[in-house]
C-alpha positions in Angstrom: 52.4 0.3 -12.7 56.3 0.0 -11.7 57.4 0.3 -8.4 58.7 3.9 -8.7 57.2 6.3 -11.6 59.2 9.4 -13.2 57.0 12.9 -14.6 59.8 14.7 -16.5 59.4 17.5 -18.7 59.1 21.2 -18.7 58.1 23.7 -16.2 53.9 24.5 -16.1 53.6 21.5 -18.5 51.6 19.9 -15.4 54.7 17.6 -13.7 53.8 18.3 -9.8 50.0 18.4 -10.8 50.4 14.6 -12.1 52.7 13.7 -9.9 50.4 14.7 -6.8 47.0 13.1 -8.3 49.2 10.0 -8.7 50.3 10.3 -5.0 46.9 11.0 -3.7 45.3 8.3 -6.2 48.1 5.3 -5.9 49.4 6.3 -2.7 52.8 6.9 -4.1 55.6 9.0 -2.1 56.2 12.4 -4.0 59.3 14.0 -4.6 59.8 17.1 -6.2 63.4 16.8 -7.8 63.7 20.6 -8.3 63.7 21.3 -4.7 66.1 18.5 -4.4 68.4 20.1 -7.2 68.0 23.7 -5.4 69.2 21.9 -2.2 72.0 20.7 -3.6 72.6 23.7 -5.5 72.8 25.7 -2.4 74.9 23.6 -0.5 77.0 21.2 -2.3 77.7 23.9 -5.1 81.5 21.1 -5.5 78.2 18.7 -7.2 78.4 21.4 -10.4 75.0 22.0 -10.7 74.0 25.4 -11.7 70.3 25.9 -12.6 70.9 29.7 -13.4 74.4 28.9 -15.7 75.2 31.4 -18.3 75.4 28.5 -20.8 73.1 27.9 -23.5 69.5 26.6 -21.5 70.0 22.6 -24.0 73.9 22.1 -22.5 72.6 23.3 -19.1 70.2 20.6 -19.0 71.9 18.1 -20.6 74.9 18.7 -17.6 72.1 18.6 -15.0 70.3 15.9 -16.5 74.1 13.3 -16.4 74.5 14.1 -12.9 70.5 13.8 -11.6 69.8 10.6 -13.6 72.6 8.5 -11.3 71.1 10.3 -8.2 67.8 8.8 -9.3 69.1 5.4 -9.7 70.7 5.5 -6.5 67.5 6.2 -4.7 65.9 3.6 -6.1 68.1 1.2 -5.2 68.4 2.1 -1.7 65.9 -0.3 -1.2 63.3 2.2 1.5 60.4 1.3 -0.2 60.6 -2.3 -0.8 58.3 -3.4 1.9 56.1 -1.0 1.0 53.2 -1.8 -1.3 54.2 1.6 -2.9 57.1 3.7 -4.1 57.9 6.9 -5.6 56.5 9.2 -7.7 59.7 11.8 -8.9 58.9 14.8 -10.8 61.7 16.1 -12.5 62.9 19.0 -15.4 66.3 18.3 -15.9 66.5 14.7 -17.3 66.4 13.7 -20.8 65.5 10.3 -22.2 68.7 9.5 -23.2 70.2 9.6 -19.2 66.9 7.8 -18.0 67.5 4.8 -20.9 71.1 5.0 -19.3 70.7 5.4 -16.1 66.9 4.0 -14.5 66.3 0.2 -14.8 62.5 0.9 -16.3 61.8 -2.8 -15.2 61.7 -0.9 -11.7 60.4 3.0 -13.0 58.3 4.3 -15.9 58.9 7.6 -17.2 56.4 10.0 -19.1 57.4 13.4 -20.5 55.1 16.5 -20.1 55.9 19.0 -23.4 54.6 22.3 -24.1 55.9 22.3 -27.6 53.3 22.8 -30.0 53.0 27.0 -28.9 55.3 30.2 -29.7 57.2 31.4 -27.1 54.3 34.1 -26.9 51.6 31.4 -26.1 53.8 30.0 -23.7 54.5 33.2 -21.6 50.2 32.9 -21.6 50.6 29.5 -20.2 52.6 30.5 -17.3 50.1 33.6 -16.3 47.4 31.7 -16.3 49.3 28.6 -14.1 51.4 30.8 -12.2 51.1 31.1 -8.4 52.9 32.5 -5.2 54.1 29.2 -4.7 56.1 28.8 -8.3 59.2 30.2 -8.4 58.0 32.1 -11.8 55.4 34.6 -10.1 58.4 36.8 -8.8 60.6 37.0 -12.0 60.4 40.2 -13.9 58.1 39.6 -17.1 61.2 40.1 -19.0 62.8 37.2 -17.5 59.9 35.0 -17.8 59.4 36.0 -21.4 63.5 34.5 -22.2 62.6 31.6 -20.2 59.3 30.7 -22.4 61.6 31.3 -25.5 63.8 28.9 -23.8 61.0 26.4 -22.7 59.5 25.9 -25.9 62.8 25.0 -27.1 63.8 22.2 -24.6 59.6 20.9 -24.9 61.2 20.3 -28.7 64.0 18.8 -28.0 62.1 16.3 -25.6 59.9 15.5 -28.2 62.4 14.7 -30.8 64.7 12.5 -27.6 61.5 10.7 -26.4 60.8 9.4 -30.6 64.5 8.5 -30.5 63.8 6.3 -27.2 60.4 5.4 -27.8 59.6 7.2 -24.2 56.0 8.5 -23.9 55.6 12.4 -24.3 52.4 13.6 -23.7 51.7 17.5 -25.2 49.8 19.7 -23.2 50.0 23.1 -24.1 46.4 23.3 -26.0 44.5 21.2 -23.7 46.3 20.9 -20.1 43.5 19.4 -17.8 42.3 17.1 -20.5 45.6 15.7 -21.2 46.5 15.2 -17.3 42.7 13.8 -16.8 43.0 11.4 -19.6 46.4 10.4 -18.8 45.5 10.0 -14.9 42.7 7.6 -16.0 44.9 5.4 -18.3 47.3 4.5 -15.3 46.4 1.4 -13.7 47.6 -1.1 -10.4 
């Protein structure tokens, strides 16, 4: 495994799951990007970042995504965790393959993808029920809302998909089987 290790993909497709059994497993430092990106959201709204835009959800994340993916390199390179016999372990929903193959030297970070793609927008609002918890930000939006932003979801797990062939990036699917994927996944990593 690299130094530093990226989960990307969509919300409830298991990112923060992964990322922590990889932390607890590997000892690697987790970040959660999306409470960085509502940090700087909040407070350095001149950065442009605007996770709620009133823009279609695919140009939304592609302008998140160009601004993130140079954050990401910059951390990396700021050298904290070279003396450390570990690094970091980022999960992330705004960046897309084509910023990481841009942006992230992968002789330094790997990157997988976590899709829920293969489900209607229906099966996907099912999905986030049945993962949902006080501690998601999901679990207070109106049903209405969440229902959109499954429509939405399903959409961007697509267009993953189709970026990560493009780039040759691994994309693992785990809408149908969710613990099976992240166990079998877990067990494939090794030091």
């Amino acid at each position: 495994m690299t130094k530093h290790i990226i989960i990307a993909g969509v919300p409830r497709a298991g990112k923060s799951t992964v990322s922590q059994m990889i932390a607890k497993k590997f000892g690697y430092q987790h970040i959660s990007m999306d409470s960085v990106i509502a940090g700087f959201e909040k407070v350095f709204p001149q950065v442009g970042i605007d996770t709620d835009a009133d823009v279609d959800v695919k140009e939304n994340v592609q302008s998140i995504s160009a601004k993130i993916a140079p954050f990401l390199r910059a951390m990396m390179d700021s050298g904290e965790y070279d003396e450390c016999d570990y690094g970091m372990v980022i999960d992330v929903f705004q960046l897309l393959p084509e910023d990481y193959r841009k942006y992230i030297d992968s002789a330094v970070c790997e990157i997988y993808y976590f899709i829920t793609s293969d489900v209607t927008a229906e099966e996907r609002f099912e999905m986030l029920k049945q993962y949902d918890t006080p501690k998601d930000y999901t679990y207070f939006k109106p049903e209405e809302e969440n229902r959109r932003d499954c429509k939405e979801i399903v959409e961007i797990s697509k267009y993953y998909k189709e970026q990560c062939e493009k780039y040759q990036l691994p994309c693992f699917e785990t809408a149908l089987n969710r613990e099976k994927v992240l166990g079998d996944f877990i067990k494939s990593l090794t030091v």
